[in-house]
C-alpha positions, 0 to 999 in steps of 0.5 A: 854110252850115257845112261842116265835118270833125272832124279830130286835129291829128295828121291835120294833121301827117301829111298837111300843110296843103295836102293838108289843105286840098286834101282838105277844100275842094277833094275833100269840098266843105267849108269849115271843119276842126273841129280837136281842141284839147282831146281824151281817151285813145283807140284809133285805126285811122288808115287814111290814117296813112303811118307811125300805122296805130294810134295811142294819144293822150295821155288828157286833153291839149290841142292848143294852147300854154297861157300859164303866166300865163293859168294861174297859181294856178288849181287845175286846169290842162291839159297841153300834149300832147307831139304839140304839142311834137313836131311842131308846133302845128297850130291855130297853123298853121291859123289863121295859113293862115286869115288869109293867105288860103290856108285854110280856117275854122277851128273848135275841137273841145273836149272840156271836163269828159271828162278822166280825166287831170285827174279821177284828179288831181282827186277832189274835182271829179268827179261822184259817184254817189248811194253817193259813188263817183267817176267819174274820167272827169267833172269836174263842171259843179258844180265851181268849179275844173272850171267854171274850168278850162274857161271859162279853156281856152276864154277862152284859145283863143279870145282867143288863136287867134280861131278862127271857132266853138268846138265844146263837147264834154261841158260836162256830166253824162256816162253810166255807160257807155262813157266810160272802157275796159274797163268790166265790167258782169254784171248787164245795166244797163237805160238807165233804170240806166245814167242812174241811175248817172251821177245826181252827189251829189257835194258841190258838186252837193248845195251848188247843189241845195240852195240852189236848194230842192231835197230833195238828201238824198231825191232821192239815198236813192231814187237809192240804192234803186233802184240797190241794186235793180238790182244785186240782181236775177237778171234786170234787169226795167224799172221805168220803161217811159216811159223815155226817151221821158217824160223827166224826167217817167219819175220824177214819181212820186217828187217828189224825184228829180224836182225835183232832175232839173228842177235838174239843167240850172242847172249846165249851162247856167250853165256854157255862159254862163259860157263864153259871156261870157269866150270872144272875141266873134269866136268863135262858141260851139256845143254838140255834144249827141246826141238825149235830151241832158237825160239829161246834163242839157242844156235845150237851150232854155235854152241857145240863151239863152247861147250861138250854137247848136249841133251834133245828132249824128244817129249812127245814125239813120234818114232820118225820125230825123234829120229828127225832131230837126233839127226839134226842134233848130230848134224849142228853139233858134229862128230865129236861133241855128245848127243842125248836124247831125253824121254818121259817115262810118263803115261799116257806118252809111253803106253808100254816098255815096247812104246819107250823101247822104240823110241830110244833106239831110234835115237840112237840109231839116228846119232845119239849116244846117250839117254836120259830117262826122266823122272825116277820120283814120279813114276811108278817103280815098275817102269823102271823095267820099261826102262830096262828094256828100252836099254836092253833094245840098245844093243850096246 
């Protein structure tokens, strides 16, 4: 089974490859770290830091050593933090610990399209909403520069370090809300306008659409009209009560937008085996998604189709909840593909060992065979032995 802790490189350097391997294995019970080696800007409480208590990483970077050959000529290319720099490269040191016998498996934690560095640098390759606003934080799964970049990154990585899994962060369309900082909104957004927002018109969305038969110009003026409405009400108001449940049958009453919704998942999932085929054949290749993931435009179905598997966050989730969508998870990817699930350590969300400990069984007992804990820097170390039960609870 798949045992496994989100970890930033920086964990690694500040607490060292033993203490590493000491916490994860030998305390939590695990078998895998997940390291992030593509990552965005954020804010981080670092309660196990001796010295970074706060810590403020580089927006849009990546946490391994680029070869300027693999590179050359490409339109989009990353940027090597200055973390790896400065204090070392630590998916290096982590895989060659692997291969010596003295680690644990290695997985890569990659976010792939949510990049505002690379977006602010790259305007022409964002999502753009149906007035043509960019979304600086999203490259678009519709880019051919976006979709190269990424499969390249991963190519890189994985031909390169041979890591046992790649996670894929954000191969798609991303929401309005919550991905970027200090985000405004007096109006009230409702869910159904925050998906509305997040709908990309951009050019190479309309290319592929088009292509494909869909009415990109209706869908995208119903699109508009709807987000008019919402920015003029007094009070927001639903429109579409069976939202999200129905999926994208919320809108089958507008034939258009509908079949553009149904197209939506081609780029996604053409992206995914794009990935798939050019990443080392060692390296397993699994999606991260949350519940309702077709909202970022994932058929999950379609998916397990091209690539190994992949990993259900059950954040805030009842222990029924995560039960419901492992079996889901199972059932769209079948029998043969990998299914994990993925908890927060975090509290007030897990209240105690026994809170994390149900949940995790549950899952497995729904149909999953692996577990991601998430996130070693940010709790503190006592909860790691929440995680130890949570294992021991597995019955493995």
């Amino acid at each position: 089974m798949h045992l496994s802790m989100w970890t930033y490189p920086w964990d690694v350097q500040d607490q060292g490859l033993s203490r590493i391997r000491a916490d994860l294995e030998g305390r939590a019970g695990l078998n895998t770290v997940s390291l992030a080696t593509s990552y965005h800007a954020g804010r981080f409480l670092q309660p196990r830091s001796p010295a970074q208590k706060a810590y403020f990483p580089e927006d849009g970077t990546v946490y391994y050593t680029p070869d300027d050959a693999v590179w050359a000529g490409k339109e989009i290319r990353p940027l090597m933090a200055a973390n790896v720099a400065e204090r070392g490269d630590m998916l290096s040191a982590l895989t060659r610990a692997r291969d010596a016998g003295d680690g644990l498996k290695v997985s890569c934690w990659t976010v792939c399209l949510h990049n505002t560095r690379l977006g602010m640098l790259h305007p022409g390759h964002v999502t753009r909403n149906a007035f043509g606003n960019a979304n600086c934080y999203n490259l678009c799964p519709s880019s051919p520069a976006a979709r190269d970049y990424v499969v390249t990154m991963v190519a890189e990585i994985t031909k390169t370090y041979r890591p046992d899994m790649l996670e894929l962060e954000s191969p798609n369309f991303m929401g309005f809300a919550h991905e970027y900082h200090h985000e405004k909104d007096g109006v009230g957004l409702l869910p159904e306008d925050d998906f509305l927002l997040s709908l990309c018109f951009c050019d190479h969305c309309a290319a592929r659409a088009g292509d494909a038969g869909v009415d990109i110009g209706s869908a995208r003026e119903t699109v508009k009209g709807f987000i008019a409405e919402a920015c003029e009400r007094e009070i927001p108001a639903v429109r579409f009560p069976d939202f999200p449940e129905a999926g994208i049958d919320a809108f089958r009453a507008f034939p258009a937008l509908h079949a553009f919704l149904r197209w939506r998942s081609a780029p996604v999932t053409s992206l995914i085996a794009e990935i798939r085929e050019k990443a080392d054949p060692v390296t397993r290749i699994v999606l991260i998604d949350l519940k309702n993931g077709w909202l970022g435009g994932v058929d999950l179905k379609a998916v397990a189709r091209v690539c190994d598997g992949a990993i259900l966050c059950c954040y805030d989730m009842t222990p029924g909840a995560v039960e419901d969508l492992m079996r889901e998870g199972r059932a769209a990817l079948g029998a043969d593909r990998c299914l994990g699930a993925g908890f927060r350590v975090f509290y007030p969300e897990m209240t105690g060992a026994a809170d994390l400990a149900v949940r995790a069984k549950a899952a497995v007992e729904a149909g999953a065979d692996g577990i991601n804990f998430y996130n070693y820097g940010l709790i503190p170390e006592r909860r790691l032995d929440w995680v130890r039960a949570a294992v021991d609870g597995l019955g493995r």
